[in-house]
C-alpha positions in Angstrom: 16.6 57.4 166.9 13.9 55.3 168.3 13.2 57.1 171.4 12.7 60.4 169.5 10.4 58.9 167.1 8.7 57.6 170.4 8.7 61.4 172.0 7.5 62.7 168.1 4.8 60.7 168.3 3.5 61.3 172.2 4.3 65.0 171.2 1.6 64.8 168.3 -0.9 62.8 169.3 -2.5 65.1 171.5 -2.6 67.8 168.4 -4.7 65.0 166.6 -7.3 65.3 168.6 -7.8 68.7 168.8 -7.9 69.1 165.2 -10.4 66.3 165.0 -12.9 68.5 166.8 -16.0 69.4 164.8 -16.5 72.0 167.5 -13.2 73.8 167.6 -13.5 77.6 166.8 -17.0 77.4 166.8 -18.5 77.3 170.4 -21.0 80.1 170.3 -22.6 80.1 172.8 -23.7 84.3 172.6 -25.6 85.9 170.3 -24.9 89.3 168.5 -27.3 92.3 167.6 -27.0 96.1 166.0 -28.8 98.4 166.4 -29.4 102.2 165.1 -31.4 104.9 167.0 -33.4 107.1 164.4 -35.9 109.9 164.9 -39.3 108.3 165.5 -40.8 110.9 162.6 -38.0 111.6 160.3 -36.5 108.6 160.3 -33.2 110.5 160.4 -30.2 108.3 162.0 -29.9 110.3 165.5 -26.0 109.2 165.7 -24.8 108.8 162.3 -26.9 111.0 160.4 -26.5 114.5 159.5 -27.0 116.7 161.7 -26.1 114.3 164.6 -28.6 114.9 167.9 -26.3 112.4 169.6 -22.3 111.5 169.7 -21.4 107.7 169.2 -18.3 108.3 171.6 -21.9 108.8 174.5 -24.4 106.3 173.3 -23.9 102.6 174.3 -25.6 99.6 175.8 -25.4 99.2 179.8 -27.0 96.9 182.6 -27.7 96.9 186.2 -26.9 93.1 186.2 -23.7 92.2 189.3 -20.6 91.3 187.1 -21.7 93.7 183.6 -20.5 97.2 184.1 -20.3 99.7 181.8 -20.6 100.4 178.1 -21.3 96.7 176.4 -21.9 98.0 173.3 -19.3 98.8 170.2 -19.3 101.1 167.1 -19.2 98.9 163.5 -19.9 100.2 160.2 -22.0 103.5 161.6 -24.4 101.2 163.7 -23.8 99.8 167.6 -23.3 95.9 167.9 -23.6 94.0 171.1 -23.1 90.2 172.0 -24.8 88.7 175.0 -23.1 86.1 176.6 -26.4 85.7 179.3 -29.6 86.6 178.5 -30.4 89.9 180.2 -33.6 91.1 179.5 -33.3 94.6 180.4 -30.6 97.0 179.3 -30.3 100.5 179.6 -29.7 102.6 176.2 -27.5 105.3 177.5 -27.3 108.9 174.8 -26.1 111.4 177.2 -25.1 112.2 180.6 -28.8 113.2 181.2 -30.7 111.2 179.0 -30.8 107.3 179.3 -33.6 104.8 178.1 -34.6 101.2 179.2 -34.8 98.0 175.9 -36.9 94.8 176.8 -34.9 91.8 175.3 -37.3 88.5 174.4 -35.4 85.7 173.7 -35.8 81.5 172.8 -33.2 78.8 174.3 -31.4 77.1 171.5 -29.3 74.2 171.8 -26.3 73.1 169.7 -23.7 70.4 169.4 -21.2 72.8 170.0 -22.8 74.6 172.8 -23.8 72.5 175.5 -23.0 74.1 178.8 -27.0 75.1 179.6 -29.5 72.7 179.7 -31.6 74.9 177.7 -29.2 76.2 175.4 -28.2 80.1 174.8 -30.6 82.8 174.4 -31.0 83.8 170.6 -32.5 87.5 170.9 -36.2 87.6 169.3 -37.7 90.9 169.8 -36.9 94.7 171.3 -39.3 96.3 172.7 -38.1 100.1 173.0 -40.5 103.2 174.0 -43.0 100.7 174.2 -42.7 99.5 170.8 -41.6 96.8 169.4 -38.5 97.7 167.2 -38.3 96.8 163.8 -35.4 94.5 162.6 -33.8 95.6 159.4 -31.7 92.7 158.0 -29.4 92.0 161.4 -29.8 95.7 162.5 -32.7 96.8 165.1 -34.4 100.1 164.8 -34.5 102.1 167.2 -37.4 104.8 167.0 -36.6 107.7 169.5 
């Protein structure tokens, strides 16, 4: 009876101090952006809007950068999300076959208990500069004026 007490209690006393971690589930290190593409003088939603110029199933987020190929954006609640793990300041907006577009991401470092792995922190996005243009941000949602 003794020994199994003995094995319960070596069993559980790693599970302690997992569950003592004020970090555990929340290790963000990434941040997380949306954005829509609209018509620069309507305002129209390009994607989502009716009549659509562009399919969702064709526009999404890519990069030149070794290691990140292919689409790295996703369709939530008719709008594109994206989460960058690295800071990668250039990323291609791709709408068609024919017809892709560069965004200039400006970030600041920021450093939390719970993510620690950089010396200077994670990139939190601060600005996109599209067309030449700084796009607006709506709430969490970039504008995208085409």
């Amino acid at each position: 009876m003794i020994k199994h007490l003995k094995n319960l209690y070596f069993l559980s006393l790693p599970l302690l101090f997992i569950s003592c971690d004020p970090c555990r589930g929340s290790r963000v290190c990434a941040d997380t952006f949306s954005f829509k593409i609209v018509d620069n003088s309507t305002g129209q939603d390009m994607v989502f809007g009716s009549p659509s110029i562009y399919s969702s199933d064709s526009v999404y987020l890519l990069t030149n950068r070794p290691g990140y190929s292919g689409n790295m954006s996703r369709v939530d609640n008719k709008r594109f999300v994206t989460t960058i793990l690295l800071p990668i300041d250039t990323f291609f907006l791709r709408l068609t076959f024919a017809d892709t577009d560069t965004l200039f991401l400006s970030y600041d470092y920021v450093q939390t208990k719970c993510c620690n792995y950089s010396p200077r922190g994670f990139g939190r996005l601060q600005r996109i500069t599209y067309n030449q243009n700084i796009a607006l941000q709506v709430g969490d949602t970039y504008i995208l004026k085409k």
